[in-house]
MOPAC internal coordinates of N, CA, C and O (Angstrom, degrees):
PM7 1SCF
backbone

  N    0.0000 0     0.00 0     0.00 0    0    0    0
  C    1.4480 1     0.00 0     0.00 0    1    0    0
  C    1.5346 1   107.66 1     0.00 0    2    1    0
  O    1.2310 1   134.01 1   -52.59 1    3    2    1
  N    1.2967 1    90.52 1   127.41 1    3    2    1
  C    2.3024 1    95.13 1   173.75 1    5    3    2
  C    1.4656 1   107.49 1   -50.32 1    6    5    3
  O    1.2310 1   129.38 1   -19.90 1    7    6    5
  N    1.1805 1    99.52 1   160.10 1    7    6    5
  C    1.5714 1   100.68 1   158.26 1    9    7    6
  C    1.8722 1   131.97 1   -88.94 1   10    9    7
  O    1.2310 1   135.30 1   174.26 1   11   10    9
  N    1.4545 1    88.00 1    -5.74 1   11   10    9
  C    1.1507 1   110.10 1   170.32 1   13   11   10
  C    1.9054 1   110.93 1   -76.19 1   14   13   11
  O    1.2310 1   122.94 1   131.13 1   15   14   13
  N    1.3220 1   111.97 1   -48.87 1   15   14   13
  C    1.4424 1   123.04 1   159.89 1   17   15   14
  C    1.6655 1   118.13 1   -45.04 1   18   17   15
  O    1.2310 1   134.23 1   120.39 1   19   18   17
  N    1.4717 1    90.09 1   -59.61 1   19   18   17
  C    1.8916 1    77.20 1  -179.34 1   21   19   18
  C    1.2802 1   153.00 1   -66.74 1   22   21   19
  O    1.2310 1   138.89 1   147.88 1   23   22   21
  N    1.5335 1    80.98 1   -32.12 1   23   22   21
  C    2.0287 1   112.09 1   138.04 1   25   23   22
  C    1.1299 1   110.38 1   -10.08 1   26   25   23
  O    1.2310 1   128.31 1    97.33 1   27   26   25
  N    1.3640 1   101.61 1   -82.67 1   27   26   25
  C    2.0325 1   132.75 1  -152.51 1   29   27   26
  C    1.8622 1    82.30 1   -62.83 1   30   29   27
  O    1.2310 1   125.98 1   108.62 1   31   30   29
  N    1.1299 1   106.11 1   -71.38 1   31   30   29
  C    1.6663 1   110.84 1  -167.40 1   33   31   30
  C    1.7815 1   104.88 1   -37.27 1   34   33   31
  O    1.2310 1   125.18 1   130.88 1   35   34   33
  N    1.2679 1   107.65 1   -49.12 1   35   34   33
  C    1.6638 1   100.66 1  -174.14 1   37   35   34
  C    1.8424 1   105.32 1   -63.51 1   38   37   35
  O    1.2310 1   132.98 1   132.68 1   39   38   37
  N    1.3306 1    92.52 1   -47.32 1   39   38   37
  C    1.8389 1    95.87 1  -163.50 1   41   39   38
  C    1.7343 1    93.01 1   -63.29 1   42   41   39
  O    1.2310 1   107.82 1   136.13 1   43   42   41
  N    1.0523 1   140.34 1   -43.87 1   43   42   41
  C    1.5196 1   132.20 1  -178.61 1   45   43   42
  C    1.6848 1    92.68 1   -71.12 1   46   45   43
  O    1.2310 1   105.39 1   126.29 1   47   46   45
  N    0.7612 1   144.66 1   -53.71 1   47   46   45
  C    1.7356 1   143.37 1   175.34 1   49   47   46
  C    1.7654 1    96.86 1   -36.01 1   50   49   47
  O    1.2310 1   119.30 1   117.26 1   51   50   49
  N    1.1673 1   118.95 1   -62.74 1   51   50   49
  C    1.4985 1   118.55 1  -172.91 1   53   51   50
  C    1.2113 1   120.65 1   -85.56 1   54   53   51
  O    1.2310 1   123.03 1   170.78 1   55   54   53
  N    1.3946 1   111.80 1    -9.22 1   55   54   53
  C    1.3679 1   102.38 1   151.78 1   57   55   54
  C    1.9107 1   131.25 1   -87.43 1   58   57   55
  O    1.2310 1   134.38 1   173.80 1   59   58   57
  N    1.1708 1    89.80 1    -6.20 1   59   58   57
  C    1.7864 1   100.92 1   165.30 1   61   59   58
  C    1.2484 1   128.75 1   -92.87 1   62   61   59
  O    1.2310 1   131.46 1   168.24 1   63   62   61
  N    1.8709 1    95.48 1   -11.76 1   63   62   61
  C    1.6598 1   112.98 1   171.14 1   65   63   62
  C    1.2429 1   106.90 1   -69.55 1   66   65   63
  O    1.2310 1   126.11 1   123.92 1   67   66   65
  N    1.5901 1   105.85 1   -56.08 1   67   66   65
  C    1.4749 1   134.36 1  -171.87 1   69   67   66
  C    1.2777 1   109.48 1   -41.81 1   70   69   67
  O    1.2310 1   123.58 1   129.89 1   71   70   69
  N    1.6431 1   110.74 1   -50.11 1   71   70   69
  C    1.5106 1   109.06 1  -160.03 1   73   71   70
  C    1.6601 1   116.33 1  -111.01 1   74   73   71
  O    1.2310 1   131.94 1  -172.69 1   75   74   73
  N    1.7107 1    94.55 1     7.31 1   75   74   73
  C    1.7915 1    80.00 1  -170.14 1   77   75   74
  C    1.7561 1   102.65 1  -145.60 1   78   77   75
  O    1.2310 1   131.03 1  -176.01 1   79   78   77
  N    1.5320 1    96.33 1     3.99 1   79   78   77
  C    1.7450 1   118.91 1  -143.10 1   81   79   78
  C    1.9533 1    85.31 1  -121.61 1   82   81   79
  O    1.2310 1   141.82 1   -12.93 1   83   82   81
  N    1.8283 1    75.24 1   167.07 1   83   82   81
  C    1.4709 1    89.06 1   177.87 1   85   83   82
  C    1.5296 1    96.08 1  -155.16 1   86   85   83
  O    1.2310 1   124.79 1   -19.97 1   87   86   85
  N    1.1567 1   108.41 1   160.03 1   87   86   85
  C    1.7950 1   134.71 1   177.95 1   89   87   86
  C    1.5216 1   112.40 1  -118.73 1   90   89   87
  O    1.2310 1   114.60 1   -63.91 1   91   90   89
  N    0.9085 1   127.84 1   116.09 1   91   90   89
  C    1.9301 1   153.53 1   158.95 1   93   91   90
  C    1.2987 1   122.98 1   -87.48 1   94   93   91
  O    1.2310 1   124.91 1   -79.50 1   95   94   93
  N    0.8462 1   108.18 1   100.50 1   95   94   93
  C    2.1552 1   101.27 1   162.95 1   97   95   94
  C    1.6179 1    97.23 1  -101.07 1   98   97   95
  O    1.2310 1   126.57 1   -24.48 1   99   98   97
  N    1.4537 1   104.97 1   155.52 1   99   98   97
  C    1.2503 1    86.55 1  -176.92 1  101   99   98
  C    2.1204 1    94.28 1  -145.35 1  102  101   99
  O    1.2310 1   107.97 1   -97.67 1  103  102  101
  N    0.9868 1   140.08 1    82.33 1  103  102  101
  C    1.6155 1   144.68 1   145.38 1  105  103  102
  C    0.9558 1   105.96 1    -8.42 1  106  105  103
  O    1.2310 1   112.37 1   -74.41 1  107  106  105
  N    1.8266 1   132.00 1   105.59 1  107  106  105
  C    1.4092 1   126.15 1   163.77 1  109  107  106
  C    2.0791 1    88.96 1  -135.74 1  110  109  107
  O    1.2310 1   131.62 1   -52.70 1  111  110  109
  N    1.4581 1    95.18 1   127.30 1  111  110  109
  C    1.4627 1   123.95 1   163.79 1  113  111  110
  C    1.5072 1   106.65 1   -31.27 1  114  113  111
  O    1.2310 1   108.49 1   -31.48 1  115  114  113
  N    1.0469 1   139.12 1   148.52 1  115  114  113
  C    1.8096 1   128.68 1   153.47 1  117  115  114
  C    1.4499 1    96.67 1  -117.68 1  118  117  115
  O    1.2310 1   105.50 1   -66.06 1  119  118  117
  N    1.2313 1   144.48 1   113.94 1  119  118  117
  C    1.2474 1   151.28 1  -174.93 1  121  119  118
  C    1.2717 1   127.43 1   -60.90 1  122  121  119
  O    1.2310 1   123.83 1   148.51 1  123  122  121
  N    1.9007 1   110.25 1   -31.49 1  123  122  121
  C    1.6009 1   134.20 1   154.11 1  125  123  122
  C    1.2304 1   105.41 1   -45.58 1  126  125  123
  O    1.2310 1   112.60 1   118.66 1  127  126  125
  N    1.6909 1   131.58 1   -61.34 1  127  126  125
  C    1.1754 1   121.01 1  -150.60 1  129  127  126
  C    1.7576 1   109.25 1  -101.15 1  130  129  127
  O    1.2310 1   120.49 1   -55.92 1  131  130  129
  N    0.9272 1   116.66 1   124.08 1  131  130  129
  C    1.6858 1   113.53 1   178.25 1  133  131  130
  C    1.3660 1   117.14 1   -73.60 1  134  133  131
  O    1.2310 1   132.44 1   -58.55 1  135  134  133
  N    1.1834 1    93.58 1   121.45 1  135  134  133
  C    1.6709 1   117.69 1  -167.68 1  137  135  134
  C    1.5956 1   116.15 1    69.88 1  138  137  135
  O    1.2310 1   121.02 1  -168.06 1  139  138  137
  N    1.5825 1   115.66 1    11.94 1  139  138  137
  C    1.2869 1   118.67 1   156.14 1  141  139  138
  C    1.4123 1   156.70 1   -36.66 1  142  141  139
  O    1.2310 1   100.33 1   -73.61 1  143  142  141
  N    0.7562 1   153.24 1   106.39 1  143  142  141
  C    1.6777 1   143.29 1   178.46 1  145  143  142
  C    1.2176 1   111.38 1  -136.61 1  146  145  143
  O    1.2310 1   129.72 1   -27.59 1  147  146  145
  N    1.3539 1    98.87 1   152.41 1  147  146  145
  C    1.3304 1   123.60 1   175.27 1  149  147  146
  C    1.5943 1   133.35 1  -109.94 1  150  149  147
  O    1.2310 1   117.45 1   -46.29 1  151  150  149
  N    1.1733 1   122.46 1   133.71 1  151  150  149
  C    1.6980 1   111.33 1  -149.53 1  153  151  150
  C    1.5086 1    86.44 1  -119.68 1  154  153  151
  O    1.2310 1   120.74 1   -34.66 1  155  154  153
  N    1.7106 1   116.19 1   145.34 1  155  154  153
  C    1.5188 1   125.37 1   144.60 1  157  155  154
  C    1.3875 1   117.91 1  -122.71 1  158  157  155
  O    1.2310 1   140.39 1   -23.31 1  159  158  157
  N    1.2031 1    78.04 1   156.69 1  159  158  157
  C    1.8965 1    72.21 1   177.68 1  161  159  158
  C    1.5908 1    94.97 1  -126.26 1  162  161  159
  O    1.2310 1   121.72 1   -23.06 1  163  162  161
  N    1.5461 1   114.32 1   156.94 1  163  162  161
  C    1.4555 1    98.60 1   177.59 1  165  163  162
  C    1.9579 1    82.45 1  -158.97 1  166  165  163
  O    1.2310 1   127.59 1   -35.88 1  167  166  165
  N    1.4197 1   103.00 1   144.12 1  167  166  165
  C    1.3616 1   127.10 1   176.07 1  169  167  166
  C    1.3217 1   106.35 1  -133.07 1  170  169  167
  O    1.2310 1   124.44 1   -44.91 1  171  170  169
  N    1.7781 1   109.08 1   135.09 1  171  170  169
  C    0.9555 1   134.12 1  -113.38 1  173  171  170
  C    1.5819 1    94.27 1  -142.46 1  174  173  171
  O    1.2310 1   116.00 1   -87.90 1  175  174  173
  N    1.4687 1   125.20 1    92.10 1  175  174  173
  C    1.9863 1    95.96 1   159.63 1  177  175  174
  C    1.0510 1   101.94 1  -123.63 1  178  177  175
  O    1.2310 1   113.07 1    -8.05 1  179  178  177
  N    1.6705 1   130.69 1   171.95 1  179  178  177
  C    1.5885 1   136.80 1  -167.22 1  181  179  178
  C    1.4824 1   101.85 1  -152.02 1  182  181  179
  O    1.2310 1   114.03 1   -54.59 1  183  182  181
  N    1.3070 1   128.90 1   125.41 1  183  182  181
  C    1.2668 1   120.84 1  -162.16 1  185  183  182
  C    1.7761 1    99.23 1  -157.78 1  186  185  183
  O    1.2310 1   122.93 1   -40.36 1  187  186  185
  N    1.6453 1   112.00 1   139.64 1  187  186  185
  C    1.8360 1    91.59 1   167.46 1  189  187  186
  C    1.7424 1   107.10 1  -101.08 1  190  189  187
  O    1.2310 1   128.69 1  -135.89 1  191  190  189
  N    1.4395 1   100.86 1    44.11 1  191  190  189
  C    1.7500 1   100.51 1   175.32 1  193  191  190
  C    1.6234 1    95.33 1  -133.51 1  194  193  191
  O    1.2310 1   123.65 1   -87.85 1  195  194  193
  N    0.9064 1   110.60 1    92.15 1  195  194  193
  C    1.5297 1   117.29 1   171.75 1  197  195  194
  C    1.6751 1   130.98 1   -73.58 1  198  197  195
  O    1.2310 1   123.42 1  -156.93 1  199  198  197
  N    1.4307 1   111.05 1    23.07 1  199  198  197
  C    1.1950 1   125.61 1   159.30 1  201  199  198
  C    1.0202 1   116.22 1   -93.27 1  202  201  199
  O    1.2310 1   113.02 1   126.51 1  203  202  201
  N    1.3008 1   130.79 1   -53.49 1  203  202  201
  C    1.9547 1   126.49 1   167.66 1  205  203  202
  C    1.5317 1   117.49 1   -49.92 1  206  205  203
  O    1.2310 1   123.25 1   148.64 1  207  206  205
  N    1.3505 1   111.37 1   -31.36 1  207  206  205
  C    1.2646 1   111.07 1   156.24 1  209  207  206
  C    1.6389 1   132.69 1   -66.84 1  210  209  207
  O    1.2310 1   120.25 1   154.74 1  211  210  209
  N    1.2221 1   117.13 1   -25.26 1  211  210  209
  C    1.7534 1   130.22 1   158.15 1  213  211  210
  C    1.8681 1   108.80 1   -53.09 1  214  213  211
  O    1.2310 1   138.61 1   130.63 1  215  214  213
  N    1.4636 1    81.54 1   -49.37 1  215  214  213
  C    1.4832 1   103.49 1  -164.12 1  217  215  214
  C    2.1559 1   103.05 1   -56.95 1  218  217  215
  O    1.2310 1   124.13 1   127.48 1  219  218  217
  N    1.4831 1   109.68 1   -52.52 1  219  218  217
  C    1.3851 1   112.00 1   172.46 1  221  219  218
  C    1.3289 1   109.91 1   -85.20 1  222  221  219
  O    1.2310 1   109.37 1   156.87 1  223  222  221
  N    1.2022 1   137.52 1   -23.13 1  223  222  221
  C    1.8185 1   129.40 1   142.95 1  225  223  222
  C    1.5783 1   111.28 1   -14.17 1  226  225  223
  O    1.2310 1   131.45 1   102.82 1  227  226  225
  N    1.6575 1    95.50 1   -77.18 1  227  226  225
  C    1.6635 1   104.36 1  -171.29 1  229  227  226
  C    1.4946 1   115.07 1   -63.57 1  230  229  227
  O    1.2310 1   110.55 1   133.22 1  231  230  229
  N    1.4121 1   135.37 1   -46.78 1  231  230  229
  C    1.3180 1   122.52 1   149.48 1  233  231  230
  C    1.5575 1   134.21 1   -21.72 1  234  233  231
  O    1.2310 1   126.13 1   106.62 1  235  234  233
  N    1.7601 1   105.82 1   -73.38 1  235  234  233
  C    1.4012 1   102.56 1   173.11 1  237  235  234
  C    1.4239 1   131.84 1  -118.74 1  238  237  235
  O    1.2310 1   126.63 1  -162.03 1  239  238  237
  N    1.6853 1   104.86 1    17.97 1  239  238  237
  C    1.4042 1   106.75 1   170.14 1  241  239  238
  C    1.4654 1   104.66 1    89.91 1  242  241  239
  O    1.2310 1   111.18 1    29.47 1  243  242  241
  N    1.5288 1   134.21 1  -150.53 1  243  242  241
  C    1.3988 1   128.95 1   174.50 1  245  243  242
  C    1.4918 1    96.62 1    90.02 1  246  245  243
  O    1.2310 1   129.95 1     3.80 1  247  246  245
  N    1.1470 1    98.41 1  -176.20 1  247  246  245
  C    1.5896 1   122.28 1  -172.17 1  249  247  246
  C    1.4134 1   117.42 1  -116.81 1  250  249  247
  O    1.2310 1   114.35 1   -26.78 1  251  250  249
  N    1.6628 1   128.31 1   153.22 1  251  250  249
  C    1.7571 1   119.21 1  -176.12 1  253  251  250
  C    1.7562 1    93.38 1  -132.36 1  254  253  251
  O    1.2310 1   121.72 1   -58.58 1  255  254  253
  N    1.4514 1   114.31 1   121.42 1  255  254  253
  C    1.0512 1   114.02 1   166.22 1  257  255  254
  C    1.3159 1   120.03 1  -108.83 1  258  257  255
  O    1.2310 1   114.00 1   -10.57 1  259  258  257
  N    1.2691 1   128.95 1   169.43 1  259  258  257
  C    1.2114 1   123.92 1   164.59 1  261  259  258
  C    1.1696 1   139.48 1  -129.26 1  262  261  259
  O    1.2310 1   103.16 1   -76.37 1  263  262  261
  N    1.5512 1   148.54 1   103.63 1  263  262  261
  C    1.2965 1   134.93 1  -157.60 1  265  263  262
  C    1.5754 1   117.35 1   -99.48 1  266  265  263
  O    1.2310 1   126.56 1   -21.49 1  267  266  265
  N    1.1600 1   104.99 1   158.51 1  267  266  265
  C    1.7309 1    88.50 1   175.36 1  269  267  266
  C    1.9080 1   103.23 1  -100.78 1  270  269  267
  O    1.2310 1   121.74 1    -6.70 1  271  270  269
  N    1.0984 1   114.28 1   173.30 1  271  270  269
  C    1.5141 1   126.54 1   172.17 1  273  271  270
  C    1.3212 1   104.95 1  -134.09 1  274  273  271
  O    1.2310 1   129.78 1   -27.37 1  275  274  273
  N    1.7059 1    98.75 1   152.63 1  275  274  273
  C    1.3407 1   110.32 1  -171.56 1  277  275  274
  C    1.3140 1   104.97 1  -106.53 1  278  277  275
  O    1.2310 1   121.17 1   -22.42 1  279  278  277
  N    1.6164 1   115.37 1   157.58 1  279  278  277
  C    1.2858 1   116.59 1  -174.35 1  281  279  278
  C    1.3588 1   117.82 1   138.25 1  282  281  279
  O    1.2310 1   111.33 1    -7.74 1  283  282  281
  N    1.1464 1   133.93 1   172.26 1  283  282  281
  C    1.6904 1   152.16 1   173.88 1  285  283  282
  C    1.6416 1    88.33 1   -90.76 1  286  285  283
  O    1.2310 1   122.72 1   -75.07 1  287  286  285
  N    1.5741 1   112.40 1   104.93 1  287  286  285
  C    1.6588 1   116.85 1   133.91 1  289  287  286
  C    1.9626 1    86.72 1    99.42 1  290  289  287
  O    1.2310 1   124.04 1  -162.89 1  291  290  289
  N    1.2827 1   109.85 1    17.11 1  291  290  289
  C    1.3976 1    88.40 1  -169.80 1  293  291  290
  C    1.9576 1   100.80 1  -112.77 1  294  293  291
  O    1.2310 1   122.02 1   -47.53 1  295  294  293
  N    1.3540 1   113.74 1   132.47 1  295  294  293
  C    1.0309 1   139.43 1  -178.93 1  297  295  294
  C    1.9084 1   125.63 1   -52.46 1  298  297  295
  O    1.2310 1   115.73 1   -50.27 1  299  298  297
  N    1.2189 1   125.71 1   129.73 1  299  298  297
  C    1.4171 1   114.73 1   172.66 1  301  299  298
  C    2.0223 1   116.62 1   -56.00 1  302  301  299
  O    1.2310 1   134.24 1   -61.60 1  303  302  301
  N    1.2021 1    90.06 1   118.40 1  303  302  301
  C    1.8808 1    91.86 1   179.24 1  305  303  302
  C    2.0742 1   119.53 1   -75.70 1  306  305  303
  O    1.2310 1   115.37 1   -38.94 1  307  306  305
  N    0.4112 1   126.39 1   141.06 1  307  306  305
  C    1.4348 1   129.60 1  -172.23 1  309  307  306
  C    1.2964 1   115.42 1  -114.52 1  310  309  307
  O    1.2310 1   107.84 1   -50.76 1  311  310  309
  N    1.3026 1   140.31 1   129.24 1  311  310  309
  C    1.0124 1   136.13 1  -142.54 1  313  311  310
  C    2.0330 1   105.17 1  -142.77 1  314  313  311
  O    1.2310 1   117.39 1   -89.13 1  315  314  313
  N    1.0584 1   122.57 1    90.87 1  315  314  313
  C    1.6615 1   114.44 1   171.66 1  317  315  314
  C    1.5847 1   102.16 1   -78.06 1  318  317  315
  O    1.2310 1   131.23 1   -31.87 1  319  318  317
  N    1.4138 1    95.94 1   148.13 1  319  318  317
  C    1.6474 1    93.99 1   178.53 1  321  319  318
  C    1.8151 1    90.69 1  -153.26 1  322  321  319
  O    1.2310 1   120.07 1   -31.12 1  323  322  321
  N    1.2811 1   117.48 1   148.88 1  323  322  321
  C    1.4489 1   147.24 1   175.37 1  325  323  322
  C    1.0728 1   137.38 1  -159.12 1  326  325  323
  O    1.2310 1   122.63 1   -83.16 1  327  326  325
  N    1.6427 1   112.56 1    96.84 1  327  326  325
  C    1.2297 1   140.62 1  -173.83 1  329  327  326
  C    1.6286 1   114.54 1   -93.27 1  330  329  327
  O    1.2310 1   128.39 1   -38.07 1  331  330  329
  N    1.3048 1   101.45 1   141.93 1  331  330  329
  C    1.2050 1   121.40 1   155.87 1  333  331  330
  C    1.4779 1   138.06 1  -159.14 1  334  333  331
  O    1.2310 1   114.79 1   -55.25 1  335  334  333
  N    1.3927 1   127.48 1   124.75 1  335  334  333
  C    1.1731 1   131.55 1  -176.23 1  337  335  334
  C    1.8093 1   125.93 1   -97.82 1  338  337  335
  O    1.2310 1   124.73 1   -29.57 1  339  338  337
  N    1.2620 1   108.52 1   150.43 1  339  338  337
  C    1.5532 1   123.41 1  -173.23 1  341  339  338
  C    1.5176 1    98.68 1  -142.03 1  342  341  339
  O    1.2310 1   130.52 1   -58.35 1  343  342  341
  N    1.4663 1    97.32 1   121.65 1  343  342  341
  C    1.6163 1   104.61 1   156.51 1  345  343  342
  C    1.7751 1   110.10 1   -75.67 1  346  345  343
  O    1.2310 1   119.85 1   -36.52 1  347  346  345
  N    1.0761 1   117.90 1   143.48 1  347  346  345
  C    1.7551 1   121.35 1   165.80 1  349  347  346
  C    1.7474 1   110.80 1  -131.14 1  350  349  347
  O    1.2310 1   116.38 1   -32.49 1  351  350  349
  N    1.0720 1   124.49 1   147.51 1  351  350  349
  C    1.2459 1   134.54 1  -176.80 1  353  351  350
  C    1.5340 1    83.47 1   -95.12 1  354  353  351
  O    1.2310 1   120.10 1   180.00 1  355  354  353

């Protein structure tokens, strides 16, 4: 892949972050370790076109779920999600 390509792939990646996506850190205690914690981070997009979501899959990996919604006329939502956790002292 060019480097000119991977560019394009990130800047369309952050613009689907940007516009449809969300970012989490999340501080959880570990009770074993004194004065421990544990960090996740998880990024977030939700979309009812589940090809742009393939599309940031193959970039950064993660997972594609899908939920249904209830209602008259309302569409399946699609969901990329990518987690990762770090213990820190």
């Amino acid at each position: 892949m060019s480097r000119q390509t991977k560019t394009n792939n990130y800047a369309y990646a952050a613009g689907l972050i940007d516009g449809e996506g969300s970012i989490h850190i999340r501080k959880t205690p570990i009770p074993s370790m004194i004065g421990g914690y544990a960090y996740s981070l998880t990024v977030l997009v939700n979309q009812t076109d589940g090809e742009s979501l393939d599309f940031i899959q193959g970039v950064f990996g993660g997972s594609i779920y899908v939920t249904k919604q209830y209602g008259y006329g309302t569409l399946p939502v699609y969901r990329w999600e990518l987690r990762t956790f770090k213990a820190a002292k």
